[in-house]
mmCIF file of the N, C-alpha and C atoms, coordinates in Angstrom:
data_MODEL
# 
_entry.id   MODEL 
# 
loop_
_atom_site.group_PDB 
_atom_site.id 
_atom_site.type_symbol 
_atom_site.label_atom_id 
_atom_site.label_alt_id 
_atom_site.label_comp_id 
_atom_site.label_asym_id 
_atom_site.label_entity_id 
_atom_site.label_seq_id 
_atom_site.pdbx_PDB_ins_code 
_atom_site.Cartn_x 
_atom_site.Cartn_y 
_atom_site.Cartn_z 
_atom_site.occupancy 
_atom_site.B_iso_or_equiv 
_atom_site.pdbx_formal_charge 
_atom_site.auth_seq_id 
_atom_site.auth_comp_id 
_atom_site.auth_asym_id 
_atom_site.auth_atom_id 
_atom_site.pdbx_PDB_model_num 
ATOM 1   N N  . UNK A 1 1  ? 2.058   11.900 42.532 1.00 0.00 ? 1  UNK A N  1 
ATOM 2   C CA . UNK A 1 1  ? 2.524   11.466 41.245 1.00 0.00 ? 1  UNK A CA 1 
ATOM 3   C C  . UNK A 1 1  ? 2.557   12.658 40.298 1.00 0.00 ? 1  UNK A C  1 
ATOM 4   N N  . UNK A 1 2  ? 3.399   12.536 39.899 1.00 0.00 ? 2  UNK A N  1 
ATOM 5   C CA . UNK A 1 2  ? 3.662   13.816 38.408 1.00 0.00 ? 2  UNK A CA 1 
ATOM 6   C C  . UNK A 1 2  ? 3.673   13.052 37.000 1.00 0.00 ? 2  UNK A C  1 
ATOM 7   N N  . UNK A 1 3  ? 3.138   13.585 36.109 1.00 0.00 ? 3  UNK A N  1 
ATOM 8   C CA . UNK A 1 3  ? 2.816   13.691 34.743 1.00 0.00 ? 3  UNK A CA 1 
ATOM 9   C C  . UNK A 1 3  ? 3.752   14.217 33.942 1.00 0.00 ? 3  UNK A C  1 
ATOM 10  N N  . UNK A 1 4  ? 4.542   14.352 33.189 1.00 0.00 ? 4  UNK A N  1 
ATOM 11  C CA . UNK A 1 4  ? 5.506   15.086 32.322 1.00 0.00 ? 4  UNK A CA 1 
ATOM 12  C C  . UNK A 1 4  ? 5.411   14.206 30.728 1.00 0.00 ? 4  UNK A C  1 
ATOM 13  N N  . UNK A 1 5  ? 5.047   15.258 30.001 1.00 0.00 ? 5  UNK A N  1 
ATOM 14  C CA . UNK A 1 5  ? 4.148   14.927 28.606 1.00 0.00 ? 5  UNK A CA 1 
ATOM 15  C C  . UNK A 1 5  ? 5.276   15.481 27.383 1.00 0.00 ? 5  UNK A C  1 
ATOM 16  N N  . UNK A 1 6  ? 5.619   14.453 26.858 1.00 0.00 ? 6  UNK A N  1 
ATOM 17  C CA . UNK A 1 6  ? 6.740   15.586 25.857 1.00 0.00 ? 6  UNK A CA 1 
ATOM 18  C C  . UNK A 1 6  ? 5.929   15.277 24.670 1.00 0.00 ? 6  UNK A C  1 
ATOM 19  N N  . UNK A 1 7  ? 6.013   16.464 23.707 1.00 0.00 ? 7  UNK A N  1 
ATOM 20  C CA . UNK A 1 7  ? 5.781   16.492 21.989 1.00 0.00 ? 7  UNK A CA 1 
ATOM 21  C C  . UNK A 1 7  ? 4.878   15.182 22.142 1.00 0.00 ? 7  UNK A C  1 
ATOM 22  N N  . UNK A 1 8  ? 4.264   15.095 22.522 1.00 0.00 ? 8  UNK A N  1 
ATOM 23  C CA . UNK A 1 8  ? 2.739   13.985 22.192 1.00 0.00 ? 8  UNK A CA 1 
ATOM 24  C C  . UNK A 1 8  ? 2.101   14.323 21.035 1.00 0.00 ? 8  UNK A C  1 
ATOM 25  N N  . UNK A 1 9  ? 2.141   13.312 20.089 1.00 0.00 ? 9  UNK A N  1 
ATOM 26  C CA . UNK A 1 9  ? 1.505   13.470 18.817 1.00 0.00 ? 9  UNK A CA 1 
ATOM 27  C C  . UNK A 1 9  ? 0.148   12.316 18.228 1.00 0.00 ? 9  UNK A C  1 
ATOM 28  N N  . UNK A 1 10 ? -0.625  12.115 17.835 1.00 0.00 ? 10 UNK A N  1 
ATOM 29  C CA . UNK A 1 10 ? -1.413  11.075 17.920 1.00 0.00 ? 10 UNK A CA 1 
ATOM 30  C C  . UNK A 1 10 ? -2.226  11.204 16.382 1.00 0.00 ? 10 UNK A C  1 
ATOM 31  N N  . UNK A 1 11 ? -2.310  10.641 15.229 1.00 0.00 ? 11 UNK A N  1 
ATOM 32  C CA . UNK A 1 11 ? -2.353  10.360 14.381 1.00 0.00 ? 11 UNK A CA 1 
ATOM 33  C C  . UNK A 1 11 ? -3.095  9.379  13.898 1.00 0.00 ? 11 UNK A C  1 
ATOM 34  N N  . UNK A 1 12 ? -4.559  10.009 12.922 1.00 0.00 ? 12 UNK A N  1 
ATOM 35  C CA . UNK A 1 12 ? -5.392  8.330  13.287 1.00 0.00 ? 12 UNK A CA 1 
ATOM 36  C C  . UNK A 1 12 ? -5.543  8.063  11.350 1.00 0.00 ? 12 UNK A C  1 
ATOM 37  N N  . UNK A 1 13 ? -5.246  7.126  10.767 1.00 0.00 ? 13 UNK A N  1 
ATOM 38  C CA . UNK A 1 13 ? -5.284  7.075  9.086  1.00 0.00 ? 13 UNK A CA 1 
ATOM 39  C C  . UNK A 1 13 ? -6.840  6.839  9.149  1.00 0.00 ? 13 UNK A C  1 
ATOM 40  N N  . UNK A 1 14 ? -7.704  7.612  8.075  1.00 0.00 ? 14 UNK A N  1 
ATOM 41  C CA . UNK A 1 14 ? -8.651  7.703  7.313  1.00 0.00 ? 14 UNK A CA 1 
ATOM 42  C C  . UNK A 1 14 ? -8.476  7.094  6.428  1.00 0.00 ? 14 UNK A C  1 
ATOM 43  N N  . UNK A 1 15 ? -8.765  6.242  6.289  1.00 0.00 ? 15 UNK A N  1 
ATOM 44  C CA . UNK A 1 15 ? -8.479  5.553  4.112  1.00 0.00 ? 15 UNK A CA 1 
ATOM 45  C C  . UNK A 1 15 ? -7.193  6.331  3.792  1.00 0.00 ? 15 UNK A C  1 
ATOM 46  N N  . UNK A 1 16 ? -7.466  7.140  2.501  1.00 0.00 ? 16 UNK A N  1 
ATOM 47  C CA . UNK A 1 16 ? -5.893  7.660  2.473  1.00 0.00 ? 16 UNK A CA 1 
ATOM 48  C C  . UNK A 1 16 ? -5.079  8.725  3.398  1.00 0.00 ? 16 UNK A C  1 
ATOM 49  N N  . UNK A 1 17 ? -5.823  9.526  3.837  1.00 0.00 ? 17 UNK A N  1 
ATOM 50  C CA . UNK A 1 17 ? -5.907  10.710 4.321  1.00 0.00 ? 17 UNK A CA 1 
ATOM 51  C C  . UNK A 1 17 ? -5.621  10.548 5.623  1.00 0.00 ? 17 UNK A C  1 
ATOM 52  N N  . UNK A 1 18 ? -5.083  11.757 6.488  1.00 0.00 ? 18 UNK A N  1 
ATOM 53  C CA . UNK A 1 18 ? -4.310  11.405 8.375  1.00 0.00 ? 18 UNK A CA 1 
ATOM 54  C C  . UNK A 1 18 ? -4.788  12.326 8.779  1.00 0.00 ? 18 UNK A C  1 
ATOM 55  N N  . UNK A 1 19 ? -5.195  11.983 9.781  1.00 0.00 ? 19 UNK A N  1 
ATOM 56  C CA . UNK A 1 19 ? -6.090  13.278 10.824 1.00 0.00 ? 19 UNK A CA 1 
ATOM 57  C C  . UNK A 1 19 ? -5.266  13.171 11.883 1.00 0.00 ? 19 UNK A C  1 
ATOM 58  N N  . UNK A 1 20 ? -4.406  14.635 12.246 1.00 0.00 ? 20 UNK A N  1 
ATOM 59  C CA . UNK A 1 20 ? -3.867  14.598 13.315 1.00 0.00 ? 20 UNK A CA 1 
ATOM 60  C C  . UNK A 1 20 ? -4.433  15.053 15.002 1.00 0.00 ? 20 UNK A C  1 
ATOM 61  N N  . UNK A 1 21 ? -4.851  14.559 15.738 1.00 0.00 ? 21 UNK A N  1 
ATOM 62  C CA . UNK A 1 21 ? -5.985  14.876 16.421 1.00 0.00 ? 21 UNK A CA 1 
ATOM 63  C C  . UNK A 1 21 ? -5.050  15.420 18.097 1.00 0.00 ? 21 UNK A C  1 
ATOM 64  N N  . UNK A 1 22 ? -4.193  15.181 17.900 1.00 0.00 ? 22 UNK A N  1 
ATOM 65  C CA . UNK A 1 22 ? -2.896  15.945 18.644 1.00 0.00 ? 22 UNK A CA 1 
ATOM 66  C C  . UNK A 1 22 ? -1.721  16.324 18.049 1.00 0.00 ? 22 UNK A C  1 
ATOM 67  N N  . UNK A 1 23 ? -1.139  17.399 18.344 1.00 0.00 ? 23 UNK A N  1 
ATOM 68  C CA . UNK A 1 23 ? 0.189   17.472 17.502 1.00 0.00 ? 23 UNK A CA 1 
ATOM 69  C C  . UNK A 1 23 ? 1.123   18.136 18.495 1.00 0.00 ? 23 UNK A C  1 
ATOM 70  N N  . UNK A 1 24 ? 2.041   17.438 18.549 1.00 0.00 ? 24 UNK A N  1 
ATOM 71  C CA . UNK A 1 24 ? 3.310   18.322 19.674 1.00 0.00 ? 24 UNK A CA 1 
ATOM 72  C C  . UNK A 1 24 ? 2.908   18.832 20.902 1.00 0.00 ? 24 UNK A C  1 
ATOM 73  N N  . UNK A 1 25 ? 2.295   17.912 22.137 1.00 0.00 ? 25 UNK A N  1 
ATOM 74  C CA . UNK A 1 25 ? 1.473   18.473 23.400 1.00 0.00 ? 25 UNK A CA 1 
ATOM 75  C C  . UNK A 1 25 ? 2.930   18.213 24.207 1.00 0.00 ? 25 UNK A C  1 
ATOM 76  N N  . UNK A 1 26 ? 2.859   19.130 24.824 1.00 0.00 ? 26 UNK A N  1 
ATOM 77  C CA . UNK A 1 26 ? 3.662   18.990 26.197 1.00 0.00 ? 26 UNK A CA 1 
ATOM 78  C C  . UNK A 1 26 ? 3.338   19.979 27.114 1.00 0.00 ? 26 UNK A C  1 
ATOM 79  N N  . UNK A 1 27 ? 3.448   19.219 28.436 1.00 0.00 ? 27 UNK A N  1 
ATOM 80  C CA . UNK A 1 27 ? 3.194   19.529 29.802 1.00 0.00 ? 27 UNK A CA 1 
ATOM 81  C C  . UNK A 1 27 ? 3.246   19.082 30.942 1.00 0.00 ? 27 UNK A C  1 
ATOM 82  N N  . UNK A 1 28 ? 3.400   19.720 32.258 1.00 0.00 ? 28 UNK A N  1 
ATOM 83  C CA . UNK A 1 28 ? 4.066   18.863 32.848 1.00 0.00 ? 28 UNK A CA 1 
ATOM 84  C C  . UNK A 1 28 ? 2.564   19.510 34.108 1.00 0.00 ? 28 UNK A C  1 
ATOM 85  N N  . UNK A 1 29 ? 2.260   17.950 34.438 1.00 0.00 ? 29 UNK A N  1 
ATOM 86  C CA . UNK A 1 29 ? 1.406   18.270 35.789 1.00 0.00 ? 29 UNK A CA 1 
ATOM 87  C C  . UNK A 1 29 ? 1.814   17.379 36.968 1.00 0.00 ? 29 UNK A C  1 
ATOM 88  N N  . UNK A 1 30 ? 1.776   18.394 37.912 1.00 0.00 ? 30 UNK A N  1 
ATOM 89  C CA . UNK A 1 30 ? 2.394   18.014 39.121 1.00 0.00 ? 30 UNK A CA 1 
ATOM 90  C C  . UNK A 1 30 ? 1.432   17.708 40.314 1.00 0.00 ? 30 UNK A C  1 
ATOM 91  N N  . UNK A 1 31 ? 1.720   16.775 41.129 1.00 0.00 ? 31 UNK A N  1 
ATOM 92  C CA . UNK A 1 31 ? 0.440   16.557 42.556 1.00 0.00 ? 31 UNK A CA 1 
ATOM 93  C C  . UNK A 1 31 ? -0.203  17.353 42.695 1.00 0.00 ? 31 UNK A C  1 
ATOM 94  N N  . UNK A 1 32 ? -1.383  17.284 43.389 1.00 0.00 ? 32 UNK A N  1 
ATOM 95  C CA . UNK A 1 32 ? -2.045  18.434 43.751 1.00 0.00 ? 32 UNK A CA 1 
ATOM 96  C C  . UNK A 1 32 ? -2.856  19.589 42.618 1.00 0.00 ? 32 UNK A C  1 
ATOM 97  N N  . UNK A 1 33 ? -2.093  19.618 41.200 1.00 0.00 ? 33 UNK A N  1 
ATOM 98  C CA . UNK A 1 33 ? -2.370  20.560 40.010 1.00 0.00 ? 33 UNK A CA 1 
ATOM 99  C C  . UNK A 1 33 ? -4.292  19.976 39.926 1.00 0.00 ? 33 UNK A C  1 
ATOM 100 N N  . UNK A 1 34 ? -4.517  21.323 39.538 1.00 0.00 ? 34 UNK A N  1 
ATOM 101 C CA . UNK A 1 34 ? -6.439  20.992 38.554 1.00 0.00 ? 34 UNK A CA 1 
ATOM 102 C C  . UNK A 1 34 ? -5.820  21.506 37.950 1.00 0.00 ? 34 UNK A C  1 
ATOM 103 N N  . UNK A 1 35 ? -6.903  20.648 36.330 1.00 0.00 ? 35 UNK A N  1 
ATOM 104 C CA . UNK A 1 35 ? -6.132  21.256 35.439 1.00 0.00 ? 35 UNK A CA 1 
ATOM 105 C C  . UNK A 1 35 ? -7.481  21.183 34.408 1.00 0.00 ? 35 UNK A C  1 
ATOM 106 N N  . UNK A 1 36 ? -7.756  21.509 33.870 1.00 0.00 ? 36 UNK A N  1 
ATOM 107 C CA . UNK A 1 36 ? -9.081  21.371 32.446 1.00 0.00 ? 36 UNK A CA 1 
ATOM 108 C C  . UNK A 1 36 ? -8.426  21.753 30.984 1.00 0.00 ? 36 UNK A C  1 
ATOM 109 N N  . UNK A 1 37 ? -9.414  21.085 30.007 1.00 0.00 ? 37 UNK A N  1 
ATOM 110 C CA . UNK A 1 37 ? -8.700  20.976 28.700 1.00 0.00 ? 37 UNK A CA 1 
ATOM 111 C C  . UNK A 1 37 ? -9.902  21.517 28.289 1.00 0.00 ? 37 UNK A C  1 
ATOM 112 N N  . UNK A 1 38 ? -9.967  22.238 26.994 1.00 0.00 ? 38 UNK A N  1 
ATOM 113 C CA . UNK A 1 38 ? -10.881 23.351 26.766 1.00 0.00 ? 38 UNK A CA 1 
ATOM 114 C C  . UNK A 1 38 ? -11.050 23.506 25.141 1.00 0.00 ? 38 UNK A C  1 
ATOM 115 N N  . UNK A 1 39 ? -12.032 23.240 24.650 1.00 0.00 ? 39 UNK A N  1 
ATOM 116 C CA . UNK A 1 39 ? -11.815 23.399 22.686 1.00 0.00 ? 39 UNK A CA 1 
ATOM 117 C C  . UNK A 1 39 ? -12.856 23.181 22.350 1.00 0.00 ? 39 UNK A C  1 
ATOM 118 N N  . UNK A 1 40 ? -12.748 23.445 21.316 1.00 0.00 ? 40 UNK A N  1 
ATOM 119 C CA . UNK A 1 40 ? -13.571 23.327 20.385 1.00 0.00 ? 40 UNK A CA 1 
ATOM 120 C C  . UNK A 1 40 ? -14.101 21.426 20.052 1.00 0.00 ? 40 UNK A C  1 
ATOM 121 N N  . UNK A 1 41 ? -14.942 20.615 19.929 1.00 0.00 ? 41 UNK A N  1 
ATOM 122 C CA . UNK A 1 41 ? -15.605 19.397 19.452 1.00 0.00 ? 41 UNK A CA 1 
ATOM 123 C C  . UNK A 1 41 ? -14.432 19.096 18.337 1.00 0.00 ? 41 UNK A C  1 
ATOM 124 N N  . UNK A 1 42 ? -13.878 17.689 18.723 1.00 0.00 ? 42 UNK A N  1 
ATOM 125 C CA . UNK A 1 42 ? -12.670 17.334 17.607 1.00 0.00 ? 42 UNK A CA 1 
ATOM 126 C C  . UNK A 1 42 ? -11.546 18.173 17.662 1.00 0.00 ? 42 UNK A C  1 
ATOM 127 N N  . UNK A 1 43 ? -11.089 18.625 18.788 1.00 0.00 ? 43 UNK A N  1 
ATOM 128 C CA . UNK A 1 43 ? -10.302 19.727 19.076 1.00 0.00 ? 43 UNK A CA 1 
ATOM 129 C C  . UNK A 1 43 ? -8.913  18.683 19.744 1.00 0.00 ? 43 UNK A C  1 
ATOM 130 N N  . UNK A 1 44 ? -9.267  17.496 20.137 1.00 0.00 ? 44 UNK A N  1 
ATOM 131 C CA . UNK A 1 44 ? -8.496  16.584 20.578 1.00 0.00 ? 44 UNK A CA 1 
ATOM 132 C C  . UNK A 1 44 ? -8.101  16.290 22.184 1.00 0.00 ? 44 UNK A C  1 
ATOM 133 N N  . UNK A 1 45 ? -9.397  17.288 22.707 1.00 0.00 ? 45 UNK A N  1 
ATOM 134 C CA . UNK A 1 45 ? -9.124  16.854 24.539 1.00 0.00 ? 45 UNK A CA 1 
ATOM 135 C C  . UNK A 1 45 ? -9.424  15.189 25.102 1.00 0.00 ? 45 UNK A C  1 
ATOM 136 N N  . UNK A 1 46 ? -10.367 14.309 24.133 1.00 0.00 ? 46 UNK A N  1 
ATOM 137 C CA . UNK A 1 46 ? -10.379 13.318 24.859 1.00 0.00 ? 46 UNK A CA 1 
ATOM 138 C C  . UNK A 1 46 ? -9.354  12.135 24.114 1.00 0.00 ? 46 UNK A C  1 
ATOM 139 N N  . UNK A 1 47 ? -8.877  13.042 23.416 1.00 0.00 ? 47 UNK A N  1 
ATOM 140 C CA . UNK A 1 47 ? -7.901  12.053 22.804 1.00 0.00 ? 47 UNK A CA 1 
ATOM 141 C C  . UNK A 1 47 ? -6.617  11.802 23.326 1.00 0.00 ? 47 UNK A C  1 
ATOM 142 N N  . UNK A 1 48 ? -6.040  13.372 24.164 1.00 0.00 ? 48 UNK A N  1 
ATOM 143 C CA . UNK A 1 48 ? -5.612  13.350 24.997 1.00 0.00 ? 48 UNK A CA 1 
ATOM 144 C C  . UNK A 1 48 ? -5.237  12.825 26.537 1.00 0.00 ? 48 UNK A C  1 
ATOM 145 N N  . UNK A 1 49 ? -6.465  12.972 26.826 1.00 0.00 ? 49 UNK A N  1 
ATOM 146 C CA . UNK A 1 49 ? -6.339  12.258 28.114 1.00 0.00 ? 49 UNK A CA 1 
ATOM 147 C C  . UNK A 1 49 ? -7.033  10.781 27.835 1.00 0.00 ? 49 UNK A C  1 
ATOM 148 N N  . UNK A 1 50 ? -7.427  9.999  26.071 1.00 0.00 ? 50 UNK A N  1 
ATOM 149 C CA . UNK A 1 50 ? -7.209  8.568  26.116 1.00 0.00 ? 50 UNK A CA 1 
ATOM 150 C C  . UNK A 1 50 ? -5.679  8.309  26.726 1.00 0.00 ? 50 UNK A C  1 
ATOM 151 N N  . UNK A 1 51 ? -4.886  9.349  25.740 1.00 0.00 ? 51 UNK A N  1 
ATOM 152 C CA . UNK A 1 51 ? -3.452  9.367  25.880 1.00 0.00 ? 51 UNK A CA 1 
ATOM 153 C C  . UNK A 1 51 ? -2.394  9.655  27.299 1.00 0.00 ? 51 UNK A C  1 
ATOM 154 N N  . UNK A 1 52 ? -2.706  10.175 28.118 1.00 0.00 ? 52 UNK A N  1 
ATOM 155 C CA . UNK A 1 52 ? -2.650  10.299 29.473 1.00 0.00 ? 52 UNK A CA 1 
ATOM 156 C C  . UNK A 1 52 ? -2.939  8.971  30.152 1.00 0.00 ? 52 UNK A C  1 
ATOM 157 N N  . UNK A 1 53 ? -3.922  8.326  29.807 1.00 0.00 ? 53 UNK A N  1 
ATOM 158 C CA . UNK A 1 53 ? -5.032  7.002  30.747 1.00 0.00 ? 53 UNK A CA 1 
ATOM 159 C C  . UNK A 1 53 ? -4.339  6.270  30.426 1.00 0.00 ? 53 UNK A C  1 
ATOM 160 N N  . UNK A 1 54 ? -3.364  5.698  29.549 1.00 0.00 ? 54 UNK A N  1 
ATOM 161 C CA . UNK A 1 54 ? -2.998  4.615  29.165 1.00 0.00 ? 54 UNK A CA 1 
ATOM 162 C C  . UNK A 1 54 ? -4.057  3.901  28.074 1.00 0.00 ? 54 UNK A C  1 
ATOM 163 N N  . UNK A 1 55 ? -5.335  4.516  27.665 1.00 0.00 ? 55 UNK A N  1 
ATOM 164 C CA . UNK A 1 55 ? -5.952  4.030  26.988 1.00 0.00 ? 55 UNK A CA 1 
ATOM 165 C C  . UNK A 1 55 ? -5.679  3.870  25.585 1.00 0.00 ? 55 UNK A C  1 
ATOM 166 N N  . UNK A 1 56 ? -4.839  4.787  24.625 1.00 0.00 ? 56 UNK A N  1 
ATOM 167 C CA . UNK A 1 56 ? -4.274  5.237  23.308 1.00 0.00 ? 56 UNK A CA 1 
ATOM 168 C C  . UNK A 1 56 ? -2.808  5.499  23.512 1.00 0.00 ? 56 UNK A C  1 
ATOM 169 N N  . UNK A 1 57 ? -2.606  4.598  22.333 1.00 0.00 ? 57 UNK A N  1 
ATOM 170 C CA . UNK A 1 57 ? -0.757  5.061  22.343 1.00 0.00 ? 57 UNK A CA 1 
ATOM 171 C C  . UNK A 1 57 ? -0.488  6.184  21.804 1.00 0.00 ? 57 UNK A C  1 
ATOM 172 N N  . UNK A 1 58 ? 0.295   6.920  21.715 1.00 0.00 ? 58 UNK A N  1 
ATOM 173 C CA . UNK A 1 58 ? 0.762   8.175  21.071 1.00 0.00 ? 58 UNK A CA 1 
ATOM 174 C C  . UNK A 1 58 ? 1.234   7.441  19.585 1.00 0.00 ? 58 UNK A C  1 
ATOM 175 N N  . UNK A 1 59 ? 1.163   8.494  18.888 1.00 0.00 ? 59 UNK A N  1 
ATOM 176 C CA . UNK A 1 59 ? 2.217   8.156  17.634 1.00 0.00 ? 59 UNK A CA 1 
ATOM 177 C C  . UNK A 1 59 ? 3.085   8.538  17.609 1.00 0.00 ? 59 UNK A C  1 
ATOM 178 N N  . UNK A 1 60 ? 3.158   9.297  18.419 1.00 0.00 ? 60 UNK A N  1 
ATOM 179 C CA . UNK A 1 60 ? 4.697   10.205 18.932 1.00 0.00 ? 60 UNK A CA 1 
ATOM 180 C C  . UNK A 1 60 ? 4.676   10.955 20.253 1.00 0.00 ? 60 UNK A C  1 
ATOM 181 N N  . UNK A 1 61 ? 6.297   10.939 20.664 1.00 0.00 ? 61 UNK A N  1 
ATOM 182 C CA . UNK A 1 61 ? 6.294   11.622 22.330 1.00 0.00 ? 61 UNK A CA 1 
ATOM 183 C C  . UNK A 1 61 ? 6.491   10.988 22.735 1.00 0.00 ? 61 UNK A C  1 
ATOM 184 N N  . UNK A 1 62 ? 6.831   11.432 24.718 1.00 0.00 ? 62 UNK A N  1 
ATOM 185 C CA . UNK A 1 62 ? 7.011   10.635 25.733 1.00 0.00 ? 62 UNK A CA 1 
ATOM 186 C C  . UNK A 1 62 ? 6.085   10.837 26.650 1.00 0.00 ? 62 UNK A C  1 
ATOM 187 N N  . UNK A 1 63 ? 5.760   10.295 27.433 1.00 0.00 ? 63 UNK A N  1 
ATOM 188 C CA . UNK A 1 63 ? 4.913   10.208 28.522 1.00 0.00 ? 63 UNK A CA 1 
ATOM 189 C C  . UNK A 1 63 ? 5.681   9.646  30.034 1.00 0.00 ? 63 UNK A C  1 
ATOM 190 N N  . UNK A 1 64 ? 5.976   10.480 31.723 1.00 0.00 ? 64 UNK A N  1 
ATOM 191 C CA . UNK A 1 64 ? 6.433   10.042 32.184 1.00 0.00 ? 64 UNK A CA 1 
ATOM 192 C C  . UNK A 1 64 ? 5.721   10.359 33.082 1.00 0.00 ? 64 UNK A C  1 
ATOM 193 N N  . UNK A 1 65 ? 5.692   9.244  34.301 1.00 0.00 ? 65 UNK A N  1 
ATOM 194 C CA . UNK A 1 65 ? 4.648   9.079  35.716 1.00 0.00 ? 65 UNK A CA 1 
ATOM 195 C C  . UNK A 1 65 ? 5.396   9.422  36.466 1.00 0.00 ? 65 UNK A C  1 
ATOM 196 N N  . UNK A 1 66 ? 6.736   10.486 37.314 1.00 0.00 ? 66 UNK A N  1 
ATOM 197 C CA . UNK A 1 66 ? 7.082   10.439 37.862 1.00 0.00 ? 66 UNK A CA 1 
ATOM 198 C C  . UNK A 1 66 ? 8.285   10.388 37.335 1.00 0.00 ? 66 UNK A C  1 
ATOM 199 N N  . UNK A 1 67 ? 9.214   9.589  37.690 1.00 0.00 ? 67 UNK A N  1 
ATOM 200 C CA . UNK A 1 67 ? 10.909  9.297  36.556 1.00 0.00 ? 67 UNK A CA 1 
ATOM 201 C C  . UNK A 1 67 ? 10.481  7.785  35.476 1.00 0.00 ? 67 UNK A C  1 
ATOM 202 N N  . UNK A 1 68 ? 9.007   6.963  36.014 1.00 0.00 ? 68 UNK A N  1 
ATOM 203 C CA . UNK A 1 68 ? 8.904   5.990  34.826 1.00 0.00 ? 68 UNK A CA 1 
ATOM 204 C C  . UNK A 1 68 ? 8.582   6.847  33.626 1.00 0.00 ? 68 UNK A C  1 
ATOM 205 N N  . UNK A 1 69 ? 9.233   6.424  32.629 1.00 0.00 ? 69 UNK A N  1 
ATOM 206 C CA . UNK A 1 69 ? 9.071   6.605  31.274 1.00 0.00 ? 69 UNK A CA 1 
ATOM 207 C C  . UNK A 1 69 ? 7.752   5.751  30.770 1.00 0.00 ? 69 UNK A C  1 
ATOM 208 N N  . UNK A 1 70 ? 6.545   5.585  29.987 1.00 0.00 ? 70 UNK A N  1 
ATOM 209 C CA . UNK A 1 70 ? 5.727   4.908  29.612 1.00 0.00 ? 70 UNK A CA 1 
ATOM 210 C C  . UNK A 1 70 ? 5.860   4.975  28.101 1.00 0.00 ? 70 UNK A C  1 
ATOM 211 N N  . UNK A 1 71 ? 6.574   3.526  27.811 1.00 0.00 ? 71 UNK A N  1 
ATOM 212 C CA . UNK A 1 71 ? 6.894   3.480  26.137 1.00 0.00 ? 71 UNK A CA 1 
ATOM 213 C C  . UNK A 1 71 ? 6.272   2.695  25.716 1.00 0.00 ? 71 UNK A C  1 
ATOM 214 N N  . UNK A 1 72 ? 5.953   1.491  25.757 1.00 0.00 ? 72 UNK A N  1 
ATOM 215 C CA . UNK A 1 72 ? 5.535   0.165  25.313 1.00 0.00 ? 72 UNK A CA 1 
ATOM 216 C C  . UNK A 1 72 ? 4.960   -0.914 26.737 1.00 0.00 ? 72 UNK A C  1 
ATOM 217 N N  . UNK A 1 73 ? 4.155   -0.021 27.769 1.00 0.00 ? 73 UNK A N  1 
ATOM 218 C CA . UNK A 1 73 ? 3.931   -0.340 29.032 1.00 0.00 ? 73 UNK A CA 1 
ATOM 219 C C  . UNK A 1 73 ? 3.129   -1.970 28.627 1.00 0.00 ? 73 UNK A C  1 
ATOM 220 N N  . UNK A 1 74 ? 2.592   -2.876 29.228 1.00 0.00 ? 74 UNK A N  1 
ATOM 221 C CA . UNK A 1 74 ? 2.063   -4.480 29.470 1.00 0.00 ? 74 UNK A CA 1 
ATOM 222 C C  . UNK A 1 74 ? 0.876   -3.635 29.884 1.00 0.00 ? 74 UNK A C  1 
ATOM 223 N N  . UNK A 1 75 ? -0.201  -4.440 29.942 1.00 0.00 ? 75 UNK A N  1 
ATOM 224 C CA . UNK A 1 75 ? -1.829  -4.407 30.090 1.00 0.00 ? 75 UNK A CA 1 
ATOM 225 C C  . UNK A 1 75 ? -1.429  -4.568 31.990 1.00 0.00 ? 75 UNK A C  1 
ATOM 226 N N  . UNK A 1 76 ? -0.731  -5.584 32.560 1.00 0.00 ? 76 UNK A N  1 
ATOM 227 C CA . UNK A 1 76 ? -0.879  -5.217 33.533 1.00 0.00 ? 76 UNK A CA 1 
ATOM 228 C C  . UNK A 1 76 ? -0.186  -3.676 34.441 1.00 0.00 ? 76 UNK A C  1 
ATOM 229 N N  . UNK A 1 77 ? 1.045   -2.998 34.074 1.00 0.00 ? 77 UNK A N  1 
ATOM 230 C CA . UNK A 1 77 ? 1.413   -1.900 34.438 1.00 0.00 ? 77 UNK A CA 1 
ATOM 231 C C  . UNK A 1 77 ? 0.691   -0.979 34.000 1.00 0.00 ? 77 UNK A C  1 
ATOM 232 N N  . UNK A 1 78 ? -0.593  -0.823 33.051 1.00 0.00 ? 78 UNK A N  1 
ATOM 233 C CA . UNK A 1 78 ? -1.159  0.233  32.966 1.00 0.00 ? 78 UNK A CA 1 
ATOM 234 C C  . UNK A 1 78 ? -3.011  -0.406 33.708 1.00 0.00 ? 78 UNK A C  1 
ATOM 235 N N  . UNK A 1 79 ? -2.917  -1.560 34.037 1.00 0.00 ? 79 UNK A N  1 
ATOM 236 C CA . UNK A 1 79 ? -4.242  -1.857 35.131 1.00 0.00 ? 79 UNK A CA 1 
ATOM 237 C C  . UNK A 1 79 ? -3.488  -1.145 36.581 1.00 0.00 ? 79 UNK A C  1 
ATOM 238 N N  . UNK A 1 80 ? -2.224  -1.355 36.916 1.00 0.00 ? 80 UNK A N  1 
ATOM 239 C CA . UNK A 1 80 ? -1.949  -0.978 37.988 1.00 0.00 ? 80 UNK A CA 1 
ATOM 240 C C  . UNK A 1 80 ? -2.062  0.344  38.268 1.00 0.00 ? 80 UNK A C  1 
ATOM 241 N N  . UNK A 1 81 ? -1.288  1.156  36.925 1.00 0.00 ? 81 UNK A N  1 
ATOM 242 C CA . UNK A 1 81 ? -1.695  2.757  37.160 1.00 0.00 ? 81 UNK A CA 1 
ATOM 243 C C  . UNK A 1 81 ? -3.315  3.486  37.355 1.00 0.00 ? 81 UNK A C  1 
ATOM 244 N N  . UNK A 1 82 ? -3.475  2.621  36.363 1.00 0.00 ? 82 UNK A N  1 
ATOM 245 C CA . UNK A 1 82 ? -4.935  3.199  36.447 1.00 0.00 ? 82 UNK A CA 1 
ATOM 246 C C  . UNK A 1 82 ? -5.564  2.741  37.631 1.00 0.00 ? 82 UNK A C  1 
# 
């Protein structure tokens, strides 16, 4: 299975204020790839791969498993992926 990540953006509102905790990620991981995410605390790696898991929607971007596109996936197509 391959991964292909476009401009992933993820955006969480504070009261008034927006914390962008991803901004414009793209990448593409392919079978077989290791790969590690690396930062600083609040740097946005597990927000990321919420975003990867199907666990967090993006606020922006695409996300594709292969040639599926994952836009507005059902609770059961993302029990199946996962």
């Amino acid at each position: 299975m391959n991964i292909k990540i476009i401009n992933i953006s993820k955006t969480f509102a504070l009261g008034v204020n927006k914390l962008d905790a991803c901004k414009d990620i793209s990448l593409d991981i392919n079978q077989g790839d290791f790969i590690s995410f690396v930062g600083h605390t609040g740097s946005g790696k597990s927000t990321l791969l919420s975003i990867i898991g199907g666990i967090l929607k993006p606020t922006s971007g695409s996300i594709y498993y292969d040639s599926y596109k994952i836009d507005n996936p059902s609770e059961e197509v993302l029990s199946s992926f996962r």
